[in-house]
C-alpha positions as CSV (number, residue, x, y, z in Angstrom):
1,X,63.6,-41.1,-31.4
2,X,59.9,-39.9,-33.3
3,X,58.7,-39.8,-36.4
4,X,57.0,-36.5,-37.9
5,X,54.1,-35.1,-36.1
6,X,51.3,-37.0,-38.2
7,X,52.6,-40.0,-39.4
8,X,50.4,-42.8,-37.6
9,X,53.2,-45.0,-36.3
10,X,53.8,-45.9,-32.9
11,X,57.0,-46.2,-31.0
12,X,59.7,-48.9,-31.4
13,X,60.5,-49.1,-28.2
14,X,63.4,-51.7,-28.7
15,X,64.7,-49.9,-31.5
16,X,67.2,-47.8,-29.0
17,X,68.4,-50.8,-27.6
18,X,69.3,-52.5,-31.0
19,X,70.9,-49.4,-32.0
20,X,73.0,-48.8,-28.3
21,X,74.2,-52.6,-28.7
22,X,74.9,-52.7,-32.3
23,X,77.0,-49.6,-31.9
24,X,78.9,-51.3,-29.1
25,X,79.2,-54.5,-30.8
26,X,80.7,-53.5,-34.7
27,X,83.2,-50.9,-32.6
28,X,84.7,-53.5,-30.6
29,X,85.2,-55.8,-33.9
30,X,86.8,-52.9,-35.5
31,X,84.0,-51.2,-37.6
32,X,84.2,-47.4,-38.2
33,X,80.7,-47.2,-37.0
34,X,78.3,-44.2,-38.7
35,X,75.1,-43.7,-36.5
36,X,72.3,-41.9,-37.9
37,X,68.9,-41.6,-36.1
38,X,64.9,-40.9,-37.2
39,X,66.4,-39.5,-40.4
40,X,63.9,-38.8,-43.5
41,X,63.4,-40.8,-46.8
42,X,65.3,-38.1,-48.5
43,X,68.0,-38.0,-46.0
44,X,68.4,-41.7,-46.0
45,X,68.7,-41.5,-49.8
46,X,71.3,-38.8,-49.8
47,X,73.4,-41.1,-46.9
48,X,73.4,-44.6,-48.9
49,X,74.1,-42.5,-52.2
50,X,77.2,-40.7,-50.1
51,X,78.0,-43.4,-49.4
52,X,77.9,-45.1,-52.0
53,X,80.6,-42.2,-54.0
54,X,83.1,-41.6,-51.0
55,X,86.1,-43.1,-49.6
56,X,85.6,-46.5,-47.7
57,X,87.3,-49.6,-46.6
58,X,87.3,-53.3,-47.7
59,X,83.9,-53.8,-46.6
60,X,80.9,-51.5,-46.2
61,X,77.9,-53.0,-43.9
62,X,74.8,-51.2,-43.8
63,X,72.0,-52.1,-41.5
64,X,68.7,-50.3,-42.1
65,X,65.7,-50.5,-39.5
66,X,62.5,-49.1,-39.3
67,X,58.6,-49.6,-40.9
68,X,58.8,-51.5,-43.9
69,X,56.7,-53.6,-46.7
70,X,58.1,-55.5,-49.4
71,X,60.6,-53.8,-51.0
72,X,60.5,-50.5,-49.1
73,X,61.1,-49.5,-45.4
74,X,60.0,-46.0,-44.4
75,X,61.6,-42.9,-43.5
76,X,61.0,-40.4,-40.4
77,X,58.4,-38.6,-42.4
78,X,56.5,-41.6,-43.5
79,X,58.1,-41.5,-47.4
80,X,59.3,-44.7,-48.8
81,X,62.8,-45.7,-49.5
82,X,63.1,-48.0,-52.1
83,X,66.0,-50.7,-51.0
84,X,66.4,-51.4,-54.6
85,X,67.5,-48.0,-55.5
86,X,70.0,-47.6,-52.5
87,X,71.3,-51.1,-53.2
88,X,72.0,-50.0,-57.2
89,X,74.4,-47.3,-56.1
90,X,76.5,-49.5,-54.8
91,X,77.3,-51.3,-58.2
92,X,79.1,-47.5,-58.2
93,X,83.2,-47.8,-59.2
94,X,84.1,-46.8,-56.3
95,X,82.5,-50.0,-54.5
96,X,84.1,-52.4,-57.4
97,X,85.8,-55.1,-55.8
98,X,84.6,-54.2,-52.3
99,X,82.7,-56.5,-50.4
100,X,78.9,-55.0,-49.6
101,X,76.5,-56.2,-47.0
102,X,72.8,-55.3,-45.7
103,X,70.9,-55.9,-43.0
104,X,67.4,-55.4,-43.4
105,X,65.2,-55.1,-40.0
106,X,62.1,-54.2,-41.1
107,X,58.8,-56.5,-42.0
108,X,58.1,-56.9,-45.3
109,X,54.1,-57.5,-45.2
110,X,51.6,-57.3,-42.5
111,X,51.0,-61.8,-42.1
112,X,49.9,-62.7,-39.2
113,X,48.1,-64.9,-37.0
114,X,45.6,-63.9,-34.1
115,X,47.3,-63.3,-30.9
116,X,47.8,-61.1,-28.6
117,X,48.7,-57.1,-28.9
118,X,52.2,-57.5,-30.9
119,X,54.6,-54.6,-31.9
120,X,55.9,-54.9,-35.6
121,X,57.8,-53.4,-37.7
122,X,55.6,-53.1,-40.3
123,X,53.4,-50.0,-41.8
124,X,50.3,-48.8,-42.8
125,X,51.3,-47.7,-46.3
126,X,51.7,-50.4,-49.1
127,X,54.6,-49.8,-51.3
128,X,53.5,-50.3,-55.3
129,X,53.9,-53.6,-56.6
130,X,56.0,-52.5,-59.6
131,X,58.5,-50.9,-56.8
132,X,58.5,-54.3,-54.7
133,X,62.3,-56.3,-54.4
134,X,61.2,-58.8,-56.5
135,X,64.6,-58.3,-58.7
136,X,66.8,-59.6,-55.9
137,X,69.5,-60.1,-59.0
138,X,70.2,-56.2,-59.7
139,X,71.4,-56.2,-56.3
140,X,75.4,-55.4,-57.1
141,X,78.2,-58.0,-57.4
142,X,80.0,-59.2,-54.1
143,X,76.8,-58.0,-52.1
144,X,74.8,-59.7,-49.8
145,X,71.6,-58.5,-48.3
146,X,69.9,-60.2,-45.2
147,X,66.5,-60.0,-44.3
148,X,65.1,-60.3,-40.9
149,X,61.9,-61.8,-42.5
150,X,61.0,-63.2,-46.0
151,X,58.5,-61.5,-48.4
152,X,55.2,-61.2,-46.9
153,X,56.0,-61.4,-43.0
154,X,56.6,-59.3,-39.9
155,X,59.2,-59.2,-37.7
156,X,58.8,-59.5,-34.3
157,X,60.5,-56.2,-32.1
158,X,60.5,-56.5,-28.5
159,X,61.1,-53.8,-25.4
160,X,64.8,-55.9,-25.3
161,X,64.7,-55.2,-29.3
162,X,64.6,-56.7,-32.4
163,X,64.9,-60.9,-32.8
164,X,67.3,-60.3,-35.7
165,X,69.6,-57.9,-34.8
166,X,69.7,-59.0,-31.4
167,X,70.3,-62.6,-32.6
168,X,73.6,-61.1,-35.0
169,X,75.1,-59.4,-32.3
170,X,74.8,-62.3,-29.9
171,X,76.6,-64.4,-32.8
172,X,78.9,-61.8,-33.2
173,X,79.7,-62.0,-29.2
174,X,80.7,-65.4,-29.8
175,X,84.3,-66.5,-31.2
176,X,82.6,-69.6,-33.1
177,X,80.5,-67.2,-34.7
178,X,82.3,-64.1,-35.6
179,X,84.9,-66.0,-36.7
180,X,82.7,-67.5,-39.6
181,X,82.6,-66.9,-43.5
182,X,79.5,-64.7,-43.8
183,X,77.7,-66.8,-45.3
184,X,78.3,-69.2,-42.8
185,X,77.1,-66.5,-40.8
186,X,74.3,-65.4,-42.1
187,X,72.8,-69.3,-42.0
188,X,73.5,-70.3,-38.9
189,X,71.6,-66.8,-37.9
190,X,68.8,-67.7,-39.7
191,X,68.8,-71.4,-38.0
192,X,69.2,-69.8,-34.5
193,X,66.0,-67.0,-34.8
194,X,63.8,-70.2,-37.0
195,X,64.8,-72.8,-33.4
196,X,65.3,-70.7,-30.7
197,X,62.4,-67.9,-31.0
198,X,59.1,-68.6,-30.7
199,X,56.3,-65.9,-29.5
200,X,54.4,-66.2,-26.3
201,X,51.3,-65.5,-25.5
202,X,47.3,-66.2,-26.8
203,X,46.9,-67.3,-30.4
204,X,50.3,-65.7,-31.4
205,X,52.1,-69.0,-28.8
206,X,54.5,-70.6,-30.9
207,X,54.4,-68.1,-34.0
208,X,58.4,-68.0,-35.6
209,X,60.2,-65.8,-37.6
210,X,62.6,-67.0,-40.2
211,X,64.8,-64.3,-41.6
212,X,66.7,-65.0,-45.2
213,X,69.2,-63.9,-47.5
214,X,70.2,-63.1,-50.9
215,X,73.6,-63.6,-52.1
216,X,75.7,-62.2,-55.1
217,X,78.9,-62.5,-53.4
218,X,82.4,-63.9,-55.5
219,X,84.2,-65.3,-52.8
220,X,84.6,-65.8,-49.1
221,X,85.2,-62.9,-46.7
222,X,85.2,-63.2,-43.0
223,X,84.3,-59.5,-42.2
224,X,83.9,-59.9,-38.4
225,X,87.0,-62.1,-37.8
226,X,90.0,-61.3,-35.6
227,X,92.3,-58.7,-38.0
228,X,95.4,-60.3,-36.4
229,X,94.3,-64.0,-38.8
230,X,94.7,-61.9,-41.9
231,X,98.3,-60.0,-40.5
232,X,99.5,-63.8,-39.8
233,X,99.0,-64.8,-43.2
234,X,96.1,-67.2,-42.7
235,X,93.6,-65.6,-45.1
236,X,93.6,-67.9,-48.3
237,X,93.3,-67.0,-52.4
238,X,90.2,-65.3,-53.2
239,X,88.8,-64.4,-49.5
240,X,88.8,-61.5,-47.6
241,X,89.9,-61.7,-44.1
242,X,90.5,-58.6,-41.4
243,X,88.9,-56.3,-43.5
244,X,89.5,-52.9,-43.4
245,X,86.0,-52.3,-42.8
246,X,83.2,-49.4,-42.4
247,X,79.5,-50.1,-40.9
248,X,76.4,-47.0,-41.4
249,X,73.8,-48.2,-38.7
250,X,70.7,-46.0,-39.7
251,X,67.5,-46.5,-37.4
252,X,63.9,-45.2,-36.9
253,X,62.8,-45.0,-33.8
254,X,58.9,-45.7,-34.1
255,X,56.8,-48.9,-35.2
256,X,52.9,-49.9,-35.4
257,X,51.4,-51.4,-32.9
258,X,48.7,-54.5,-33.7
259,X,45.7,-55.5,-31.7
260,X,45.0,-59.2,-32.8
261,X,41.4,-60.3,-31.8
């Protein structure tokens, strides 16, 4: 897992093990799981946009990892891939009606406090401010997009991987938490990673992260619940239960390393 030969970012070293778990996780709950690896900004473009056009099920989940500032994470080659765009081609007729969700693992500005040597998930670049996702409401209808960290943070990536991701899956492990609407889900994530994580260490001890999300969703749907609930006839009017469902996990292996004096 590397980036181009001269783009100055540094390994993310829990990145594989996010990836490995997440692949593990989504197949056991019935995702047709699409891995793609250290792929370029064009590349990731021409996925999501694929995507976007061919056939798929109920529910589509994308989870996107790597470098990022607001707005933008960064491909293999260090080119920017505007989230805004790829989320746009999802308002596509082929996605009408289908229920879309995005998980974003990727910092969205460089804040923080001094501390010890920290690996992040944010870059060197700066994405423009005209490109930045500050129009969270041209994200599609019945989409939802969660952020491991709100405008302006890092996010914290560890050897054992990321806080976020590795916060979902553990959810997901769990019947009281797969079972839930998403989001349901999606809050009590962000309540487990804002209580339960803090850094350790020198002037970083205590430091949180709080991920968030943005919601344009019509009804319920209970993407990771037991497929059997919906055969039994206990999904309701105007949710979406046992989904027939598809999940792209596409992943960068590299991040930047900090020194905090």
């Amino acid at each position: 897992m590397a980036f181009h030969p001269g783009v100055d970012l540094l390994a993310r070293k829990g990145a594989k093990r996010d990836t490995k778990r997440l692949h593990r996780v989504l197949t056991r709950l019935g995702f047709q799981v699409d891995l793609h690896i250290d792929l370029t900004a064009e590349e990731i473009y021409q996925l999501f946009k694929e995507a976007s056009e061919g056939p798929t099920g109920d529910c589509f989940l994308g989870v996107l990892s790597s470098h990022g500032e607001e707005g933008v994470v960064f491909g293999a080659d260090g080119g920017p891939v505007r989230l805004e765009r790829i989320f746009s081609w999802f308002g596509s007729p082929t996605m009408a009606g289908k229920t879309k969700l995005f998980f974003i693992q990727a910092c969205r500005g460089g804040e923080l406090d001094s501390g010890v040597e920290i690996e992040t998930d944010s870059a060197l670049g700066t994405a423009d401010d005209e490109d930045s996702l500050s129009h969270y409401l041209s994200i599609p209808i019945d989409t939802a997009v969660m952020f491991a960290t709100p405008p302006g943070y890092s996010a914290f990536m560890h050897l054992t991987g990321s806080v976020f991701l590795q916060t979902l899956c553990d959810l997901l492990e769990e019947e009281g938490g797969r079972s839930l609407e998403i989001t349901q889900l999606m809050t009590r994530l962000n309540c487990r990673v804002a209580y339960q994580f803090q850094a350790r260490g020198g002037r970083l001890a205590g430091k949180k992260e709080m991920p968030c999300f943005v919601t344009r969703l019509t009804r319920q749907a209970f993407p990771f619940s037991d497929i059997s609930r919906a055969e039994s006839g206990q999904a309701k009017d105007h949710a979406l239960q046992g989904l027939d469902t598809t999940a792209m996990i596409t992943t960068l292996g590299r991040s930047r390393k900090r020194s905090i004096s």
